[in-house]
ZADREN-855929 format. One record per residue (C-alpha): residue in three letters; x, y, z. Coordinates in steps of 0.2 Angstrom, whole numbers. Each point is the difference from the previous one (the first is absolute). Layout:
<pts>
{Ala; {X; Y; Z}}
...
</pts>
This chain:
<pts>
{Unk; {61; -18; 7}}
{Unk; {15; 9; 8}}
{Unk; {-3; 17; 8}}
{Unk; {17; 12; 1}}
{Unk; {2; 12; 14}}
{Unk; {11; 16; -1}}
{Unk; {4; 9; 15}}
{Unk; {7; 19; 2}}
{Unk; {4; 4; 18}}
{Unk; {1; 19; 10}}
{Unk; {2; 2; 15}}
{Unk; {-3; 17; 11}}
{Unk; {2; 2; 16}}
{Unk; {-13; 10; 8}}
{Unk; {7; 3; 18}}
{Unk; {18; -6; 6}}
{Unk; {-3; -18; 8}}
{Unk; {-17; 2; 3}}
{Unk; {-9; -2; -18}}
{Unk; {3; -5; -19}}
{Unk; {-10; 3; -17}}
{Unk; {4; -14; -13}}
{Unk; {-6; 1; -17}}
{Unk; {1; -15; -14}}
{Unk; {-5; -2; -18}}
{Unk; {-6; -17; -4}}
{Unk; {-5; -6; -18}}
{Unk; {-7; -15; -5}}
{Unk; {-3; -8; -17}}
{Unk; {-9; -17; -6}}
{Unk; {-2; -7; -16}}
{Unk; {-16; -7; -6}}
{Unk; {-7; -10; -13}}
{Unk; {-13; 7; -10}}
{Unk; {-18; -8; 2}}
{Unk; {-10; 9; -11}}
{Unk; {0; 0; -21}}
{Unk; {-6; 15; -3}}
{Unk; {-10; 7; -17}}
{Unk; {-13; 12; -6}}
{Unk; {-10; -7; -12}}
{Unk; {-12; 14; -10}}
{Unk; {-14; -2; -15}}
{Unk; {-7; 11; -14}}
{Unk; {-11; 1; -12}}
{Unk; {-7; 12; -13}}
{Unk; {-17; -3; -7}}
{Unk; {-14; 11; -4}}
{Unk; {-14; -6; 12}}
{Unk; {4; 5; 18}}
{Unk; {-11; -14; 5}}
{Unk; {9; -14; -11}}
{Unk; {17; 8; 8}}
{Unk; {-8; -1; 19}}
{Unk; {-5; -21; -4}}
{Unk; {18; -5; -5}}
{Unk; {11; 8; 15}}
{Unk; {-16; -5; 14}}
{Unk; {4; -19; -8}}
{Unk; {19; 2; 3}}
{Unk; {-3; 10; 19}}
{Unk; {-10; -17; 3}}
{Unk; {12; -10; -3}}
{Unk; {13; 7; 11}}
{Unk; {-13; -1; 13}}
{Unk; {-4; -18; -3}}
{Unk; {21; -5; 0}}
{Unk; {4; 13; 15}}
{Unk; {-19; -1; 9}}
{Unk; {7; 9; 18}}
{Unk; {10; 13; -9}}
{Unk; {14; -9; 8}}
{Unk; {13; 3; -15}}
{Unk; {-6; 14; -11}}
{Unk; {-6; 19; 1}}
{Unk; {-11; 12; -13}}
{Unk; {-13; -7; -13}}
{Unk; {-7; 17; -3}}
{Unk; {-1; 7; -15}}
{Unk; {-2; 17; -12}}
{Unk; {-10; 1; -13}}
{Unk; {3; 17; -11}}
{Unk; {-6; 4; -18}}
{Unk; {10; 3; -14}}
{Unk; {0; 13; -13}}
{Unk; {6; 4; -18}}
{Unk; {3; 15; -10}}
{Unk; {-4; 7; -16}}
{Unk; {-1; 17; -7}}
{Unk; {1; 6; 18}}
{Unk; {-15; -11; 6}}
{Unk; {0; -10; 14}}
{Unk; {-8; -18; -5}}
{Unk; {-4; -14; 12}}
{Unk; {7; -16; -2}}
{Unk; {-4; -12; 12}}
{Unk; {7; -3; 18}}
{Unk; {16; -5; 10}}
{Unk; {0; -10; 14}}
{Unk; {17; -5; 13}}
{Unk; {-1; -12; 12}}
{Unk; {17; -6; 13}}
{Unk; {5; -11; 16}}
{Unk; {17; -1; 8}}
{Unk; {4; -16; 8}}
{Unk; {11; -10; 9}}
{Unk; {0; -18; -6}}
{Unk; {8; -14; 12}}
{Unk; {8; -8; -16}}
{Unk; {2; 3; -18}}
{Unk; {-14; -17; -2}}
{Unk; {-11; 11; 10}}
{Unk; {3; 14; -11}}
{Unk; {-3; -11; -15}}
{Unk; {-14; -8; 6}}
{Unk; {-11; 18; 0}}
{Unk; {6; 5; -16}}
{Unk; {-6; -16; -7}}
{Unk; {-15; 3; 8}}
{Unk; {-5; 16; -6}}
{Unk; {8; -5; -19}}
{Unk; {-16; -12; 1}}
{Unk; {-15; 12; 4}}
{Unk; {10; 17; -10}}
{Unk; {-8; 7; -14}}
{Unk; {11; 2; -16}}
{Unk; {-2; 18; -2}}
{Unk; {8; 4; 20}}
{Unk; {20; 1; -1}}
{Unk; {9; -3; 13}}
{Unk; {15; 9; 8}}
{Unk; {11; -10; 12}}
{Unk; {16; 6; 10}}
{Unk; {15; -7; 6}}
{Unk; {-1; -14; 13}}
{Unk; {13; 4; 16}}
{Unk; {4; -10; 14}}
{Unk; {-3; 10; 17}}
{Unk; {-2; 1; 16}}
{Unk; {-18; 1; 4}}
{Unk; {-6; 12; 16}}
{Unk; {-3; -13; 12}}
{Unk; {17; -7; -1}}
{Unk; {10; 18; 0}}
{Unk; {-11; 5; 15}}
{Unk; {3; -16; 8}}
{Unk; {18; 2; -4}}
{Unk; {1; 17; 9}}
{Unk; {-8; -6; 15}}
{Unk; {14; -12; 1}}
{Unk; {14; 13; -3}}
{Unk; {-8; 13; 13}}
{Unk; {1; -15; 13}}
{Unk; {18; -8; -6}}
{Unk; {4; 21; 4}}
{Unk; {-10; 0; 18}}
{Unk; {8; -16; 4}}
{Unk; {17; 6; -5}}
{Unk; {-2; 16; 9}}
{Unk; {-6; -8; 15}}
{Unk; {16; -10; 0}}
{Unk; {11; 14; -1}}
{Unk; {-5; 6; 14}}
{Unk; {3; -14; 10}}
{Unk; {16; 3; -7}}
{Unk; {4; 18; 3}}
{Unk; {-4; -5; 18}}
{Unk; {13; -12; 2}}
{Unk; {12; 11; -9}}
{Unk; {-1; 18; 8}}
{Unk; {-5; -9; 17}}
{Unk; {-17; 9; 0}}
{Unk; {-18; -1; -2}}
{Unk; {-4; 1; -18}}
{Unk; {-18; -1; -9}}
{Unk; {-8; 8; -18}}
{Unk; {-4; 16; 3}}
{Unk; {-8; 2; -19}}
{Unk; {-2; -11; -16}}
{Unk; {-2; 10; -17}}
{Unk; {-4; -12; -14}}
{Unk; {9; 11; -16}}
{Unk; {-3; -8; -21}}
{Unk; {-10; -12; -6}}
{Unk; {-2; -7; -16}}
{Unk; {-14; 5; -14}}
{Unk; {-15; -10; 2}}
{Unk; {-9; -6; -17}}
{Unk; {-13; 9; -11}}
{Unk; {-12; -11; -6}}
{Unk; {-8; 6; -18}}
{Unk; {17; 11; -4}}
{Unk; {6; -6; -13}}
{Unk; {-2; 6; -17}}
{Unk; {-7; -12; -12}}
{Unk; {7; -9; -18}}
{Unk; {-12; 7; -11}}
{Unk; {-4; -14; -11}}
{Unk; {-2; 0; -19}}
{Unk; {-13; -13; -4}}
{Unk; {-11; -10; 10}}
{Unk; {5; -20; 7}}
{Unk; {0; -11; -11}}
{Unk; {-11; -17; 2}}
{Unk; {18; -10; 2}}
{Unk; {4; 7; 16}}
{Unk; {18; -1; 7}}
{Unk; {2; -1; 18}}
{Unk; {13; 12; 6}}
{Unk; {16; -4; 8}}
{Unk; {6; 3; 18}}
{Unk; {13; 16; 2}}
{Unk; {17; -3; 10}}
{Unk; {-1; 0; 17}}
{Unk; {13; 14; 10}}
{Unk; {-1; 0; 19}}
{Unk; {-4; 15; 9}}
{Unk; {9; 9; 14}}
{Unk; {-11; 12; 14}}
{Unk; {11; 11; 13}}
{Unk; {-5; 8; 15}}
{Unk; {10; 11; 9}}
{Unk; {-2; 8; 19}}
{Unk; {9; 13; 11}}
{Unk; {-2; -6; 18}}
{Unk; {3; 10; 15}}
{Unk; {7; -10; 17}}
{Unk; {0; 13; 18}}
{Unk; {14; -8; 13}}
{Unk; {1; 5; 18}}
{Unk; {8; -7; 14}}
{Unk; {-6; -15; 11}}
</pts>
């Protein structure tokens, strides 16, 4: 992957042949493949025994655990159970119970995402629905910190060479004085997205779903750097 380096040069002399203040803006960008599909996957059910509601969403948070054991992929599998109420002739009448239940995760392929839904469509109860959203491609943490790391030293390094150049160029001694690191890109939420509320549950002929299209992404990282030159 290519990193681009932009440089903006100021030069301030601070006493007449004796010292110099040099300031550049660098910025650097690098583009990156996504890693991670990434989904959140939710379950519902409406039923009128709170303990019938708790049986079928435990089987399904079992399952997730048994296909994902070190929590390596997904996050939640808590979930809210609330009651539900009617009304006639101004009279509040219970109904029965709701329960909720949601993961967010970040597959490594759109086989492993199939593979878990597949899973849970084996052990889940008719009466749960559930909600799936859109699958994205993106760049998972580890490899946008990884990236950065990289970035801030392709900007260190560059600075460092600069002022073996400044030296050579105004005759003088010139090293960084200061290094402020300025704009870095969004990092990921997991569990942000808002679910596709379903309107029935899956069907016993499960379809697996296909992989979205793949777009590169591009992180910058932009510093001011601050070089002091005095005579040798």
């Amino acid at each position: 992957m290519k990193i681009r380096v932009m440089l903006l040069l100021s030069f301030l002399p601070l006493f007449a042949s004796a010292a110099m203040s040099i300031t550049t803006n660098e910025h650097v960008s690098q583009a990156l493949t996504p890693d991670v599909l990434r989904a959140q996957i939710g379950f519902e059910e409406q039923n009128k025994s709170a303990d019938g509601i708790k049986e079928h969403l435990n089987a399904i948070v079992a399952s997730v655990k048994q296909f994902d054991p070190k929590g390596e992929f997904c996050q939640g599998g808590g979930y809210y159970l609330t009651p539900r109420y009617t009304y006639k002739d101004q009279k509040q009448i219970f109904i029965g119970y709701g329960g909720t239940l949601s993961f967010g995760c970040d597959f490594k392929s759109i086989d492993h995402y199939n593979a878990l839904l597949a899973a849970i469509q084996k052990i889940k109860a008719q009466s749960v629905l559930i909600n799936q959203s859109a699958l994205t491609w993106e760049v998972s943490l580890k490899a946008r910190n990884s990236a950065h790391l990289a970035m801030r030293t392709s900007l260190l390094q560059t600075a460092s060479e600069q002022a073996s150049f400044f030296s050579k160029e105004t005759k003088m001694h010139c090293e960084i004085s200061a290094v402020t690191f300025e704009g870095t890109e969004p990092q990921p939420v997991m569990m942000k997205r808002m679910l596709a509320r379903a309107n029935a549950p899956l069907k016993e002929e499960y379809a697996p779903t296909e992989e979205p299209i793949l777009h590169e992404e591009t992180l910058f990282l932009s510093a001011t750097v601050n070089y002091t030159c005095a005579t040798k």
